[in-house]
C-alpha positions, 0 to 999 in steps of 0.5 A: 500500500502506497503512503497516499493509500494509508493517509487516506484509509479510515481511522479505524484500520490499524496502519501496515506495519512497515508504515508504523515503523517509517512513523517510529523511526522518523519521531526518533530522528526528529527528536533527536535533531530537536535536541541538537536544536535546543543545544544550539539554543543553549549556544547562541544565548550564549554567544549572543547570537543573532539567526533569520531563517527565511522559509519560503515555498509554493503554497501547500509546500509544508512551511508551517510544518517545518518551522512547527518542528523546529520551534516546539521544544525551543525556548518561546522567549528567545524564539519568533515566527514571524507571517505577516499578513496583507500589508497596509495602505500605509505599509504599501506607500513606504520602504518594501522593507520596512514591514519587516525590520521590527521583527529582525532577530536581536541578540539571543535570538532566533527567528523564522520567517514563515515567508519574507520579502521575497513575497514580491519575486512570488505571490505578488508578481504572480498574482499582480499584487505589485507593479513591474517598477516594484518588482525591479526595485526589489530585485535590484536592491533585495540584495543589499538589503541582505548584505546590511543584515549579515554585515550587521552581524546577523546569521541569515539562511534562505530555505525553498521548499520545492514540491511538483505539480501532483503532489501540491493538488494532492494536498490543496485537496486534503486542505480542503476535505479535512475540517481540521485544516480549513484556517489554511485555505486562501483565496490564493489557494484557488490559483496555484494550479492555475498559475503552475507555470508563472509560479515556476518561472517567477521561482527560477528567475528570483532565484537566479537573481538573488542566489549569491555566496553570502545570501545562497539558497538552499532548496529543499526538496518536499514531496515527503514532509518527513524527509524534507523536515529532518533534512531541512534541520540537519542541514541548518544545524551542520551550518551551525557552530554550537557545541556538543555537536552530534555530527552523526546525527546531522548526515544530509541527504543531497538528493532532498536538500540542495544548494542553488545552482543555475542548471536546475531549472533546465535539469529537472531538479526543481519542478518544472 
């Protein structure tokens, strides 16, 4: 029986053994990396640290299941997830940026952007939410604007989880049949299939624009939500410095996490 057979069996079928086994074992990662987690807590509280993860993605792609696993055993004073919402008239006449400075990490802490600015190489131009002369700005100044953080003394990781085109209607369907899933649903939700292929292009151009070796993109590939998980957070920890690392625990599968490169867009690596 395939995953998507026994996610979708009835509560009262006991699932196949070897499914219970892939749970256990991933619970079993996952703790683990949660505890190198609360390790590099304990560290960068101490060093005075200052981190910024952005995790950006297509809808449906498991943003929130991502950042819900990295934050759940982690201190609530030293860490933030930040998910602004439609900016205001106010918001929209001043600094694209500017919405998103309060909420840059400070000493001790640690913050996730469950997306960021980068709203504007995505959804807003997609969906026609900017104009093209906003667009341009942002493109052409999004990376200095990154470079003022680092320089700032600020550890800042771009995270984009990539999913295909099956796999994202598969869920936007779960969404929408699983009452406990309905807050997720958006009006934007309607309009991913449909626009597939302009999400695609404005993805490959936003990342060939904006990958660079002080603010590189690290994709990550999540058609499987455990798998993209546990990658995603060994991936962010080995780059990292804390102490009492368990290296062994943090071996990363390349074929699920992935650094940026110009060819993946012709190669088939990113959904096309």
């Amino acid at each position: 029986m395939s995953k998507k057979n026994i996610r979708s069996a009835s509560p009262n079928v006991p699932p196949a053994t070897g499914q219970r086994n892939a749970d256990s074992d991933y619970r079993s990662v996952l703790h683990g990396l949660q505890v190198e987690l609360v390790k590099l807590q304990k560290h960068f509280i101490r060093c005075n640290d200052k981190i910024l993860v952005l995790i950006e993605g297509r809808d449906s792609a498991g943003k929130d299941g991502v950042i819900k696993r990295i934050v759940r055993h982690l201190s609530p004073r030293e860490t933030r997830v930040v998910a602004l919402g439609k900016p205001s008239d106010r918001e929209r006449g001043g600094w694209y940026f500017e919405r998103y400075v309060p909420h840059l990490p400070a000493q001790q802490e640690f913050v996730l952007f469950n997306r960021s600015w980068y709203n504007r190489a995505g959804v807003e131009r997609v969906m026609g939410f900017c104009t093209e002369e906003e667009y341009e700005e942002f493109m052409q100044t999004v990376l200095e604007f990154e470079h003022m953080l680092v320089k700032s003394g600020i550890k800042l990781f771009k995270y984009y989880l990539d999913i295909s085109r099956a796999e994202q209607k598969r869920r936007l369907k779960d969404r929408r049949d699983d009452p406990l899933k309905q807050w997720k649903i958006s009006p934007i939700d309607s309009k991913a299939i449909e626009n597939w292929a302009a999400y695609s292009q404005a993805r490959n151009e936003m990342f060939a624009r904006t990958h660079n070796p002080i603010t590189p993109w690290t994709i990550v590939r999540a058609d499987d939500k455990h798998l993209a998980r546990t990658n995603l957070i060994k991936d962010l920890l080995v780059r990292l410095h804390y102490d009492d690392k368990d290296n062994s625990a943090l071996l990363v599968n390349p074929d699920i996490v992935l650094q940026y490169h110009d060819a993946y867009a012709q190669s088939g690596v990113l959904a096309p």
